[in-house]
Every structure is written in C-alpha cells, then in structure tokens.
Backbone as ProteinMPNN parsed JSONL, in Angstrom:
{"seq_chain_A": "XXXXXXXXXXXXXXXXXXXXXXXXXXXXXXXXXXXXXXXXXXXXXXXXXXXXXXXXXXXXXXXXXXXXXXXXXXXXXXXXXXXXXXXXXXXXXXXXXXXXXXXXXXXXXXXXXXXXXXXXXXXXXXXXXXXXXXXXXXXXXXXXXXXXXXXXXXXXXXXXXXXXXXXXXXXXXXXXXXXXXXXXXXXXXXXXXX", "coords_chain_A": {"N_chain_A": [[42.589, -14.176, -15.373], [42.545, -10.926, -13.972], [39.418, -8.227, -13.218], [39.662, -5.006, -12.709], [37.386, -3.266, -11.09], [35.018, -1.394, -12.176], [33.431, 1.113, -13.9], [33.986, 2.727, -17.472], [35.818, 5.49, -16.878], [34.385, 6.033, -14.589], [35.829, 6.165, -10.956], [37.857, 3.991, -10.184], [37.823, 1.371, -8.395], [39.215, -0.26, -5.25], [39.553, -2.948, -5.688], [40.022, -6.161, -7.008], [38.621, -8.303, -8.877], [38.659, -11.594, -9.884], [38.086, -13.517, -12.181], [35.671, -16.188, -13.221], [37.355, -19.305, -12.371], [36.68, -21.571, -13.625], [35.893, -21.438, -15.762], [37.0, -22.064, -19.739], [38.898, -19.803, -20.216], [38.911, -18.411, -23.179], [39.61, -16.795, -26.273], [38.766, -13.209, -26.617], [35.753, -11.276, -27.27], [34.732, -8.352, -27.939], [31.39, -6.991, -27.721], [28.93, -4.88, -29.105], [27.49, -3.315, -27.008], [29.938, -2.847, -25.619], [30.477, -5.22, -23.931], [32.616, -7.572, -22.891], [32.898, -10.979, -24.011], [34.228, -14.011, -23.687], [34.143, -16.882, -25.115], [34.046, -19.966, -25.479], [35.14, -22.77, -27.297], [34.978, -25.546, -26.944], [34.644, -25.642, -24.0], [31.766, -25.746, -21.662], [31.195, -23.76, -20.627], [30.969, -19.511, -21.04], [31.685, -16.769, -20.684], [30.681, -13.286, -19.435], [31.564, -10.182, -19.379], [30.487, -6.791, -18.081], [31.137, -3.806, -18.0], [29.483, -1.511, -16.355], [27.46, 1.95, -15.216], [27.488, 1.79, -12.065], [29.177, -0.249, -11.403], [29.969, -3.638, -12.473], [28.755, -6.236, -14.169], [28.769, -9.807, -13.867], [28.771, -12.457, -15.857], [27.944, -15.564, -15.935], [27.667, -17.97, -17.639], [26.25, -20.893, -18.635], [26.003, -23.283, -20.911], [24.897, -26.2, -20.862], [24.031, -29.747, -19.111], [26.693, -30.486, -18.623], [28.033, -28.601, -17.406], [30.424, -27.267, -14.925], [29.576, -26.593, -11.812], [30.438, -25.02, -9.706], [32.237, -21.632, -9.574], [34.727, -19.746, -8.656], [35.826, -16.597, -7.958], [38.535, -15.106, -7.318], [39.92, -12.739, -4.79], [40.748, -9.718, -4.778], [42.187, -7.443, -1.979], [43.02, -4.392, -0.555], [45.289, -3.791, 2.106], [44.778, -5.021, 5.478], [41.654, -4.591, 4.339], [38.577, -6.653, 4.33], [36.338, -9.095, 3.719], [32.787, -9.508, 4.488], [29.551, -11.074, 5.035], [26.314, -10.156, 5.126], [22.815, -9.607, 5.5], [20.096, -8.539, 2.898], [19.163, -7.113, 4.283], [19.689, -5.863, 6.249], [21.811, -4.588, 5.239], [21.058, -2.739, 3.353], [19.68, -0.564, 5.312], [21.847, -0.118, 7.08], [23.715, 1.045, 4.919], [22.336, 3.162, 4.073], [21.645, 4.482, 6.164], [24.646, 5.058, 7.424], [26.219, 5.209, 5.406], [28.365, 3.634, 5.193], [30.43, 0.35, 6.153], [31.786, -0.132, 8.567], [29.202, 0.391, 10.685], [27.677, -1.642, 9.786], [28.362, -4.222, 10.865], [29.153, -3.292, 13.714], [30.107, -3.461, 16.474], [30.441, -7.232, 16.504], [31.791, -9.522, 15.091], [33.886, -10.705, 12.823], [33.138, -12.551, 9.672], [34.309, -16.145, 9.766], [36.671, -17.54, 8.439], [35.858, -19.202, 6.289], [32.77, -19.725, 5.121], [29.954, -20.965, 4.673], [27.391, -19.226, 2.523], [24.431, -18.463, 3.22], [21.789, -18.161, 0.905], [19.591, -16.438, 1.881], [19.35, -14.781, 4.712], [18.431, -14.915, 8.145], [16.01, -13.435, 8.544], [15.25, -14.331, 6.506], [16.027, -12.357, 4.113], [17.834, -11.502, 1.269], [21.712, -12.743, 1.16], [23.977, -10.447, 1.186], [27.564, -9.86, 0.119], [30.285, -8.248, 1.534], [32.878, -5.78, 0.901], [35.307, -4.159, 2.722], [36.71, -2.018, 4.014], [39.884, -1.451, 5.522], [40.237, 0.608, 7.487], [37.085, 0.955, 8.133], [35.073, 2.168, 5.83], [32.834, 1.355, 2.855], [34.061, -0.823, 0.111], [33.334, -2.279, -1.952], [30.837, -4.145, -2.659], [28.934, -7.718, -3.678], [25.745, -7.98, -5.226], [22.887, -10.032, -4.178], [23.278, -13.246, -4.99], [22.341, -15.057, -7.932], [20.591, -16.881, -10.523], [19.366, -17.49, -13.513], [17.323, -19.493, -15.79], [16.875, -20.631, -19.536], [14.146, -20.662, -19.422], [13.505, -18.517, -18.179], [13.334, -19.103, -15.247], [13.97, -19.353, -11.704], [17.18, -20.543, -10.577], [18.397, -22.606, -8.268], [21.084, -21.149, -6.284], [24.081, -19.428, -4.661], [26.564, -18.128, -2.211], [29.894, -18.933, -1.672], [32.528, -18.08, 0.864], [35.411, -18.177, 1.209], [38.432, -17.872, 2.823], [40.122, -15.446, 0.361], [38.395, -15.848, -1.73], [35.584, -15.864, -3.305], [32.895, -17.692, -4.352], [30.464, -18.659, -6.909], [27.756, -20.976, -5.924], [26.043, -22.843, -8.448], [23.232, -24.198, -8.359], [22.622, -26.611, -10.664], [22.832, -29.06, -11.721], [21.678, -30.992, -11.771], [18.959, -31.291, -11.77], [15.71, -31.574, -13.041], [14.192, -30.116, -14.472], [15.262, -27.241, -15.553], [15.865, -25.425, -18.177], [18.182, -24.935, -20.411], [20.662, -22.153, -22.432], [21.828, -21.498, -18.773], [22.028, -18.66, -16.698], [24.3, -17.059, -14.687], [24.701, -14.016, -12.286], [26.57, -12.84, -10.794], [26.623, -9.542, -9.226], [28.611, -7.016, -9.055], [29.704, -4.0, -6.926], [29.367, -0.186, -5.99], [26.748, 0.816, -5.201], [24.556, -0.758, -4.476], [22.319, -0.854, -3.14], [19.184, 1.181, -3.625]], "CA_chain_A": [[42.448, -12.778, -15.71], [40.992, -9.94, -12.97], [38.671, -7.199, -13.343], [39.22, -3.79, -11.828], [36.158, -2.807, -10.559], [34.598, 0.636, -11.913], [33.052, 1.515, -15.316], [34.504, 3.438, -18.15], [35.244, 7.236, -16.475], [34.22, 6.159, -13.03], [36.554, 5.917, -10.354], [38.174, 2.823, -9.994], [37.721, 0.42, -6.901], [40.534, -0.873, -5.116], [39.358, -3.724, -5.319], [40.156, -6.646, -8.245], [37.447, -8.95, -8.688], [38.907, -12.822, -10.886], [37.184, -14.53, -13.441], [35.603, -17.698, -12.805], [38.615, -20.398, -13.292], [35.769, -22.676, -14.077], [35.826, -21.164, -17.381], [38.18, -21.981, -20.0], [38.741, -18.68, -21.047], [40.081, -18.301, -24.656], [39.577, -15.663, -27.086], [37.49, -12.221, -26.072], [34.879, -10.554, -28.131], [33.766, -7.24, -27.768], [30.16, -6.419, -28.201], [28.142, -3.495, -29.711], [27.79, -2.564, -25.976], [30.942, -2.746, -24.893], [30.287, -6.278, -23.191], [33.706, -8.081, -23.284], [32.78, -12.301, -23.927], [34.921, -14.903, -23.894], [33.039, -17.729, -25.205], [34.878, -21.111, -25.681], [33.718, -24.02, -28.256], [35.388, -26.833, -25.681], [34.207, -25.849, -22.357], [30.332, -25.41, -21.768], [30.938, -22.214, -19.765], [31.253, -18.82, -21.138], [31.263, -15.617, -19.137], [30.801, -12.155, -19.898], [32.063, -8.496, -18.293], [30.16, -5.524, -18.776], [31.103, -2.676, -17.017], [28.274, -0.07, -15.74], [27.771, 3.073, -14.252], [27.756, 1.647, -10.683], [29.551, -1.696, -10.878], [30.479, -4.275, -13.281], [28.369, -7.116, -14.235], [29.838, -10.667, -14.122], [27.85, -12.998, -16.367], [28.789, -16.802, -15.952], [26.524, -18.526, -18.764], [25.9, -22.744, -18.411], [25.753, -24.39, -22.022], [24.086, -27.839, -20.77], [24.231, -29.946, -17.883], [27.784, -30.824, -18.314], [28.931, -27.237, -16.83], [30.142, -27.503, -13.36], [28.901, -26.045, -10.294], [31.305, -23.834, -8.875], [32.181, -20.807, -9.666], [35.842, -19.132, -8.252], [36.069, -15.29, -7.826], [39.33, -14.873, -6.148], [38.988, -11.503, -5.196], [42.375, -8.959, -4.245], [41.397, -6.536, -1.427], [43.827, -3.473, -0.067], [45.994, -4.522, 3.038], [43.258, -4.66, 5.953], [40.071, -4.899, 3.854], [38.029, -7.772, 4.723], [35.425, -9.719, 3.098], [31.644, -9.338, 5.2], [28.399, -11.19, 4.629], [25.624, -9.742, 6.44], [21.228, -9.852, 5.393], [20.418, -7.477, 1.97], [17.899, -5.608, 4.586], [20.621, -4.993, 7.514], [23.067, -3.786, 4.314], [20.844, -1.531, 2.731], [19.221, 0.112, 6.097], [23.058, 0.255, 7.417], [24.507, 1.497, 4.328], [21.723, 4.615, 3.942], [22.147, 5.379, 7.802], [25.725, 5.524, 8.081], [27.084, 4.791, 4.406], [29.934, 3.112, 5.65], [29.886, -1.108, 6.733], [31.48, -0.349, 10.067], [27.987, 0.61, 11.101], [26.868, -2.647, 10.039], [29.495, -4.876, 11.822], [29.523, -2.599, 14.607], [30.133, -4.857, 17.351], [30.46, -8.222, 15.975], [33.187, -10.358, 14.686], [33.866, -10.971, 10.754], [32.908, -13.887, 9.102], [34.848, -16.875, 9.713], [37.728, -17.571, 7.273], [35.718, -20.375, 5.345], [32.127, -19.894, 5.401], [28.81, -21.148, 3.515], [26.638, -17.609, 2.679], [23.095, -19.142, 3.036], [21.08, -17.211, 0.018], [19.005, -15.679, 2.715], [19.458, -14.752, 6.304], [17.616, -15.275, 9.365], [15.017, -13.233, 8.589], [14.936, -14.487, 5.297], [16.552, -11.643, 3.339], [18.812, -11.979, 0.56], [22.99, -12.239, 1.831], [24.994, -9.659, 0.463], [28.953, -10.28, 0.491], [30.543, -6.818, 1.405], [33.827, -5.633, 0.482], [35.297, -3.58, 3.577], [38.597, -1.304, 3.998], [40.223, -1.712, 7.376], [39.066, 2.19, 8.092], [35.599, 0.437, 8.118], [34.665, 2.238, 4.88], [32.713, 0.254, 1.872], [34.992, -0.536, -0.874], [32.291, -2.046, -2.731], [30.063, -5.31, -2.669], [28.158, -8.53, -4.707], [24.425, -8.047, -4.195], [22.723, -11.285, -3.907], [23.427, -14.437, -5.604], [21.05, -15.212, -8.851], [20.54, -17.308, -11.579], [18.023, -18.185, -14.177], [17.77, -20.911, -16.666], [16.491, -20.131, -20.476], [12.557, -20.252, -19.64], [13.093, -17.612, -17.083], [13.104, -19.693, -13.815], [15.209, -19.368, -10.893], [18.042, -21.619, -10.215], [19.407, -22.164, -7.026], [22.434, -20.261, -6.575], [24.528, -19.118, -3.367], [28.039, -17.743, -2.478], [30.564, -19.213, -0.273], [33.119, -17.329, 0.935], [36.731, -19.385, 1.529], [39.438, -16.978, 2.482], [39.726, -14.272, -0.124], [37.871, -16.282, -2.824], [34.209, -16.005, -3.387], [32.691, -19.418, -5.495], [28.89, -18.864, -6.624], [27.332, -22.192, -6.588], [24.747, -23.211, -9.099], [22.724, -25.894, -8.343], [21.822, -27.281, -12.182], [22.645, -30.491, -13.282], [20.523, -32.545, -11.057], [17.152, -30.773, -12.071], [15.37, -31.825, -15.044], [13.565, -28.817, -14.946], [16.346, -26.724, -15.651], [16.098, -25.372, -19.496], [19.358, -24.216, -21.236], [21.591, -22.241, -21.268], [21.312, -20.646, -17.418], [22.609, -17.262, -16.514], [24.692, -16.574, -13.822], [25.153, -13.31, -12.387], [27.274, -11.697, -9.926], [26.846, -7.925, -9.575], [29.751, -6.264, -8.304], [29.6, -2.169, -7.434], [28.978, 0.38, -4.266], [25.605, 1.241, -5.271], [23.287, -2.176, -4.689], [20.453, -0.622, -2.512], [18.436, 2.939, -3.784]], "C_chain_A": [[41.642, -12.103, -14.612], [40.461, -8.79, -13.799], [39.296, -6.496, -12.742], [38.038, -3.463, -11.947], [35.802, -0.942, -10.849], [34.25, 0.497, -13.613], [33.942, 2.478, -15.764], [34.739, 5.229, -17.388], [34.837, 7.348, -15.08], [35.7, 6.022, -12.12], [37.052, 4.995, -9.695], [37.958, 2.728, -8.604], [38.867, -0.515, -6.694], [40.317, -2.046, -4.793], [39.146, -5.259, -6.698], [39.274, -8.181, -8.324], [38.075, -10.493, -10.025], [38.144, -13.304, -11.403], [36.865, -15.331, -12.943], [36.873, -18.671, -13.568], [37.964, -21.498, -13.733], [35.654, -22.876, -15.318], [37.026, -21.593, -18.007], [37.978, -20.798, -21.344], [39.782, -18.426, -22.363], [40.002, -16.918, -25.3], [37.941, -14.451, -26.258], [37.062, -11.822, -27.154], [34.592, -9.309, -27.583], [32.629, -6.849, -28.534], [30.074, -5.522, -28.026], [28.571, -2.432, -28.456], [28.819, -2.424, -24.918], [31.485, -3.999, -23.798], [31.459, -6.688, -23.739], [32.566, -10.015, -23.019], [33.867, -13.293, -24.212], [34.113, -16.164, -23.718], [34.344, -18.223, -25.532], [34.065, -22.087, -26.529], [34.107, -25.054, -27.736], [34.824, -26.749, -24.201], [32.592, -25.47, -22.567], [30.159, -24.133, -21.178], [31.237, -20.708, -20.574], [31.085, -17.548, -20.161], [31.494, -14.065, -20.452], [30.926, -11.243, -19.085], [31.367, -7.68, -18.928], [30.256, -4.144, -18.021], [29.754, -1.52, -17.318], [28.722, 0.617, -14.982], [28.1, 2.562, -12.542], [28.524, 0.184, -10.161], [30.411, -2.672, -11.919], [29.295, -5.419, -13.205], [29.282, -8.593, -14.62], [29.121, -12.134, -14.531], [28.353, -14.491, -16.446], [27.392, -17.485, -17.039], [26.984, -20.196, -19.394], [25.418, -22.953, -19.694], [24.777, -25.576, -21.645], [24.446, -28.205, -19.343], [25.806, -30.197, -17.365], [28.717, -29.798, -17.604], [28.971, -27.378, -15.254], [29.517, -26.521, -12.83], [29.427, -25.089, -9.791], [32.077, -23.209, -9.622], [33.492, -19.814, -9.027], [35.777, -18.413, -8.266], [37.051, -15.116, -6.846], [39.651, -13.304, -5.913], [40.354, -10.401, -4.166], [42.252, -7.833, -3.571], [42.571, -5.751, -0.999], [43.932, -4.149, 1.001], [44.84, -3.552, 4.646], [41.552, -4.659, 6.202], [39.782, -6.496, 4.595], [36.56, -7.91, 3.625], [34.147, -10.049, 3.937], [30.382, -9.789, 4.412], [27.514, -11.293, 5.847], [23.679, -9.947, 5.661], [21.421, -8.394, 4.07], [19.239, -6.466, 3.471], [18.873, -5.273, 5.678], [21.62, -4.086, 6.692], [22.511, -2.478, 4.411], [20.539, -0.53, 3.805], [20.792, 0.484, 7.015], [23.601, 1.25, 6.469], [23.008, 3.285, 4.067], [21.462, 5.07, 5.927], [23.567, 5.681, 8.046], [26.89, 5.509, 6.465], [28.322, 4.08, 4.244], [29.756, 1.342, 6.045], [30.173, -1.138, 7.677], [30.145, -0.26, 10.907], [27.084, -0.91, 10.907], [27.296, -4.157, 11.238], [29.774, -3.824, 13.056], [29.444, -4.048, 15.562], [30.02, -6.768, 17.081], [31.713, -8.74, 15.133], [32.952, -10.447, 12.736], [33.569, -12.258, 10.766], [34.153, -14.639, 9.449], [35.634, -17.301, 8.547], [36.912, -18.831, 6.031], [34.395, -19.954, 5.833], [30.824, -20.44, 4.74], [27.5, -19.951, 3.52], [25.776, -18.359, 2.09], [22.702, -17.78, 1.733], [20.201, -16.722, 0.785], [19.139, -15.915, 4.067], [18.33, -15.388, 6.938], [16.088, -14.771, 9.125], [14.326, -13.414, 7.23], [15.076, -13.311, 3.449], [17.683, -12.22, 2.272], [20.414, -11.996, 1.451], [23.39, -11.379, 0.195], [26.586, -10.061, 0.702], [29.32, -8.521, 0.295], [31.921, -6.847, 1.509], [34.249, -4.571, 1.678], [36.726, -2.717, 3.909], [38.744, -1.398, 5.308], [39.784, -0.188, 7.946], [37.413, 2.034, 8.235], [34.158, 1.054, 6.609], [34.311, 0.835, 3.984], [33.487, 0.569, 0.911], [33.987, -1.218, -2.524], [31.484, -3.674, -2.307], [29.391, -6.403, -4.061], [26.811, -8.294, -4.031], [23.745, -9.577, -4.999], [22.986, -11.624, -4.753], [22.417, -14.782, -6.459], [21.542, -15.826, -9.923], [19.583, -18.097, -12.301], [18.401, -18.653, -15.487], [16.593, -19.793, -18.182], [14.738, -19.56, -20.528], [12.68, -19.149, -18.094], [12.823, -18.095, -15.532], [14.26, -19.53, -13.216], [15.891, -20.552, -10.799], [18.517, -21.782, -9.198], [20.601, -22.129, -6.955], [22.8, -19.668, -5.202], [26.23, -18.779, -3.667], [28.338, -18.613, -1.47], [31.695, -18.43, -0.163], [34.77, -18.318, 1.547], [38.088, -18.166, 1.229], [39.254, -15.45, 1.845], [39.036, -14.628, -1.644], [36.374, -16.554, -2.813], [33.632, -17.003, -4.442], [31.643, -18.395, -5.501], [28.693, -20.352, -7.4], [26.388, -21.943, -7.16], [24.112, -24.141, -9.177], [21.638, -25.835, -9.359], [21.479, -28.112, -12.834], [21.966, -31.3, -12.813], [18.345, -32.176, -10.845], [16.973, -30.71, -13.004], [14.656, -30.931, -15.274], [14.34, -27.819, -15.366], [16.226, -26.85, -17.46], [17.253, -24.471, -19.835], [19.268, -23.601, -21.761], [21.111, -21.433, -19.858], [22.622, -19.786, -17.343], [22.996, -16.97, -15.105], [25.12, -15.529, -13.079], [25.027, -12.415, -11.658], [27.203, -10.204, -10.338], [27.947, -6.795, -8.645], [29.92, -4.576, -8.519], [29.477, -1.61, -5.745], [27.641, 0.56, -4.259], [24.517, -0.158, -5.483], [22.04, -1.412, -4.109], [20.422, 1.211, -3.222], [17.794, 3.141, -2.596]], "O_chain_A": [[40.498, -12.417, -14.284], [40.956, -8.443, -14.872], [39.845, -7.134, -11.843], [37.595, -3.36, -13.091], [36.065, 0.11, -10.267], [34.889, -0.233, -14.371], [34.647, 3.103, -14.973], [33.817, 6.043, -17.435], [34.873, 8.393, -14.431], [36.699, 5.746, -12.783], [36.788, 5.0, -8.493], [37.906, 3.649, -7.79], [39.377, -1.285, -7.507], [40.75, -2.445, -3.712], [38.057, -5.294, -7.271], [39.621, -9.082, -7.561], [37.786, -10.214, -11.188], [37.181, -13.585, -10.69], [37.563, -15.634, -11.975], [37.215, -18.76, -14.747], [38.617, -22.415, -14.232], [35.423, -23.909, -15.946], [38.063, -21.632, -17.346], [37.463, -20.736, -22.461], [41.005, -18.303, -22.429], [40.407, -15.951, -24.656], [36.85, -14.686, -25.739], [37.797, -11.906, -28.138], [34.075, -9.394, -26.469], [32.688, -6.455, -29.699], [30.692, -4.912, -27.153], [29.307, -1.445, -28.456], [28.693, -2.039, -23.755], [32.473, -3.924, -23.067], [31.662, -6.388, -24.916], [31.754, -10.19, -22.11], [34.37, -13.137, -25.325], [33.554, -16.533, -22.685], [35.372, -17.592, -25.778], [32.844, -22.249, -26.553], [33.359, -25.94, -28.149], [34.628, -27.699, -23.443], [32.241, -24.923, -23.613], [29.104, -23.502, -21.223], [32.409, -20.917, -20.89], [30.449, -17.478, -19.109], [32.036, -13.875, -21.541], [30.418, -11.383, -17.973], [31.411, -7.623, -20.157], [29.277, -3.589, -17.523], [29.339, -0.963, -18.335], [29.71, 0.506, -14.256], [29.024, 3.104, -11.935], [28.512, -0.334, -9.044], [31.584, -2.355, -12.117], [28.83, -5.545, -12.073], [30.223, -8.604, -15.412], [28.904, -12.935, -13.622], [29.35, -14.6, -17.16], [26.207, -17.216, -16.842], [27.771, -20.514, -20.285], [24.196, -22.809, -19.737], [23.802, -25.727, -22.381], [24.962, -27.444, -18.525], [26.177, -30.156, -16.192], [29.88, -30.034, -17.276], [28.014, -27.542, -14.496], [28.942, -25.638, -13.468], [28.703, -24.184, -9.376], [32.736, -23.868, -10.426], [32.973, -18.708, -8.879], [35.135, -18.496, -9.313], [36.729, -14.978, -5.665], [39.629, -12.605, -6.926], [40.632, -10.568, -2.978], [42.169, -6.87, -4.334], [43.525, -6.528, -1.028], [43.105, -5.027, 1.248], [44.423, -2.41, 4.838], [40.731, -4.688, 7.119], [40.572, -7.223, 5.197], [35.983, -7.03, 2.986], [34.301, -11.216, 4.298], [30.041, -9.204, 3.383], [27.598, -11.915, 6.906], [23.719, -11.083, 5.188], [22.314, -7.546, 4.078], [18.758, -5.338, 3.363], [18.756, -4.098, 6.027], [22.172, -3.097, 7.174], [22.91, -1.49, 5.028], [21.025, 0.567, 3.526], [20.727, 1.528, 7.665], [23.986, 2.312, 6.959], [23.454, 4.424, 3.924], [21.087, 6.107, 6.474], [23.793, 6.563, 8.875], [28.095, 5.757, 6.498], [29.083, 4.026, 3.278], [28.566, 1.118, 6.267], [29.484, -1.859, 8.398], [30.123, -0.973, 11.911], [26.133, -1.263, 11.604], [26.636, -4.778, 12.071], [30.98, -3.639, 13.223], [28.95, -5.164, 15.403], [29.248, -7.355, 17.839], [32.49, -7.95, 14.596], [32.083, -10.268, 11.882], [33.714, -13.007, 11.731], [35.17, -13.947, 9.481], [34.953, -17.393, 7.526], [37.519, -19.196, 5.025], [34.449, -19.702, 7.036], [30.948, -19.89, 3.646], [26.743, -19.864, 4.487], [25.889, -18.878, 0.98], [23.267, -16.687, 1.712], [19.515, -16.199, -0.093], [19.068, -17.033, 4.578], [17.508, -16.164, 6.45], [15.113, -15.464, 9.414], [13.266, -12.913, 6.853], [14.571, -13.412, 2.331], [18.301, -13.265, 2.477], [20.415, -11.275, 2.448], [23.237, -11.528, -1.017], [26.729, -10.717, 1.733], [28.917, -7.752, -0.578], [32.4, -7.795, 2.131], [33.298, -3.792, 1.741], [37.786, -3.34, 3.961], [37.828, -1.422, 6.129], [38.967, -0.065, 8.858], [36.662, 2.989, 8.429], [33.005, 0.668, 6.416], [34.882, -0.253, 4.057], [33.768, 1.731, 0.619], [33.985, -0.788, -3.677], [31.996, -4.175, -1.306], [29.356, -5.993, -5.221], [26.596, -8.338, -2.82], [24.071, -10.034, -6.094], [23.108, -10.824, -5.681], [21.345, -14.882, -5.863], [22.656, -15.561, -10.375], [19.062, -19.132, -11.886], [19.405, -18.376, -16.143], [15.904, -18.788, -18.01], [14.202, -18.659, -21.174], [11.893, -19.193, -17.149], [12.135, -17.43, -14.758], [15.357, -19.523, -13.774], [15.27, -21.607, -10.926], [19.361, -20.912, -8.982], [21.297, -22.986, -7.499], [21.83, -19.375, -4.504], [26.924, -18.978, -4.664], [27.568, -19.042, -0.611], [32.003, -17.949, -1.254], [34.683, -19.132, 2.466], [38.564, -17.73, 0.181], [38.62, -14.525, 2.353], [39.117, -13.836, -2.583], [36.005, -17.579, -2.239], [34.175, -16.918, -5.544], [31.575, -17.489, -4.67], [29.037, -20.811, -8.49], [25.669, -21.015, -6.791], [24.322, -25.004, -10.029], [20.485, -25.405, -9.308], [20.684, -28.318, -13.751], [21.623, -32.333, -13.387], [17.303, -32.521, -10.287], [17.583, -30.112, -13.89], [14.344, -30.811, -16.458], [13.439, -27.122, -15.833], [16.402, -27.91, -18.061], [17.213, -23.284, -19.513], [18.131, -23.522, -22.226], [20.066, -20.783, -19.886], [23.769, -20.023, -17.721], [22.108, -16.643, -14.318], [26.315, -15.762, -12.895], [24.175, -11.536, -11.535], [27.575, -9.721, -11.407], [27.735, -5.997, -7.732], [30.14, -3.958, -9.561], [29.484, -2.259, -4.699], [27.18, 0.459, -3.122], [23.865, -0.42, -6.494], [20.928, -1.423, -4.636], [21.294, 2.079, -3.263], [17.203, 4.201, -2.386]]}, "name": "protein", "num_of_chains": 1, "seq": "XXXXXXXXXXXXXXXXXXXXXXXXXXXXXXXXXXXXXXXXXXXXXXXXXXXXXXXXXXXXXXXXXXXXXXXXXXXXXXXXXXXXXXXXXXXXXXXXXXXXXXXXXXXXXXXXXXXXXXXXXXXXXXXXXXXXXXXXXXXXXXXXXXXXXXXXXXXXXXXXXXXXXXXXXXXXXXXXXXXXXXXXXXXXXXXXXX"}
C-alpha cells in the first residue's frame, strides 16, 4: 500500500511514499484522530499513518525482539526527481537561503545509487534524505531517522538509501536494554526546519 504525501486539504506531493513491507499489513483502524493503524496479531510490527499539516507521520511500532530490522519505504518520485542525503544543518541553512535543494547540491554529484545514510554527517549533524524534482525544486523530504523504545530511550536507527527505496534500520534485538514496544518514526513533509 503507498501514501500520497500531504494532509487532509493540503496540497498533495508528487511524491508516493510505501509502507514498510516488513509489516504484515492486515486490517486498518481509524483513530479518534484520524490516525489510520494497521495492527496485526501474527506479525510483531504494526505501523501507523497520520497525516499533518506539513507532512505525514510514518509510525513503524516493534512488539518484542522478534521484529526485524529493516524497514522498506519504496518511494515513487516524478520522472527526473532524485533522492538526496545531505547534513540536517547544510538542509535547513540551504533550504531558508534559497528554498529550493539545487542550492544545496549546487555543484556536487547525487548520492550514489546504493548508499548507507550515516545518522549524522561530518560535522556531526543529523542526515536528512531529500526528495528533489529534476527543476532542482524540493518536492519534499524525511527529517532525521529516530526511534525510541517504551522507557523513552533512543534506539539506534539510520536510513539507507538503495535505488528508489529508503529502509530505516533499527538496531533492537541485540540490546538488552531495549524496553518494549519501540517507536519508529519517519517524518515525511516540506516543512522539517523553522
């Protein structure tokens, strides 16, 4: 199943964002707030969609240790677009100087067709994965990679980027610190930095 990208009333994004196939997605629920869930009572994974004003939230949620690791987002871009991971502090200081991602990729090559998106750059910033129209406009982005376990601790968590399919790993089952379930969760939208 994909997403279109855009809240209720906003203006869609051409840009269609897949479920994790990690999940085995069965029946949906809609909650109070409009949160779509598809919880499963066979697989340990459930996930949830909630569209917002500036994005969509994309909630991957780990039952126990038996939930794998990876994470699929195969992700359907206009003919052109490209898929860009660059530092969250070169995004945001690019995207409020020129609003656009050619400005951030100005001179520089795209990511490599297969790549591993460290959870922080060089200078130790978060990575962003940016969504890019071949006119060098943004079409929209994930801002960093995150996930925390039931007592509120981080998990380590990262994207990779393979083609036009974005994974987020979760590294869970081999830490006994790790209290259940853990929360995974991609934020997909144009508006990541204020």
């Amino acid at each position: 199943m994909t997403l279109s990208q855009g809240a209720p009333g906003a203006d869609p994004l051409p840009i269609t964002i897949g479920l994790p196939e990690a999940a085995a997605l069965e029946e949906a629920a809609v909650a109070d707030d409009g949160t779509v869930v598809f919880a499963s009572e066979s697989d340990p994974v459930d996930v949830a969609v909630q569209a917002i004003d500036t994005g969509v939230r994309l909630q991957t949620v780990l039952a126990d240790a038996s939930a794998p690791a990876r994470f699929d987002h195969p992700i359907d871009l206009p003919a052109g677009a490209t898929i860009k991971v660059v530092g969250a502090a070169q995004a945001a200081a690019a995207l409020e100087a020129a609003k656009t991602a050619d400005a951030i990729a100005s001179g520089e090559a795209p990511p490599p067709a297969e790549a591993i998106v460290p959870a922080e750059d060089a200078d130790g910033q978060p990575t962003v994965v940016l969504f890019v129209g071949a006119d060098g406009d943004l079409l929209g982005a994930l801002a960093p990679a995150w996930a925390k376990d039931a007592a509120g601790q981080d998990v380590p968590t990262r994207y990779e980027v393979s083609g036009d399919v974005v994974t987020q790993v979760v590294e869970h089952a081999d830490d006994s610190r790790v209290t259940y379930p853990v929360v995974a969760d991609p934020y997909a939208g144009r508006t990541l930095f204020s």
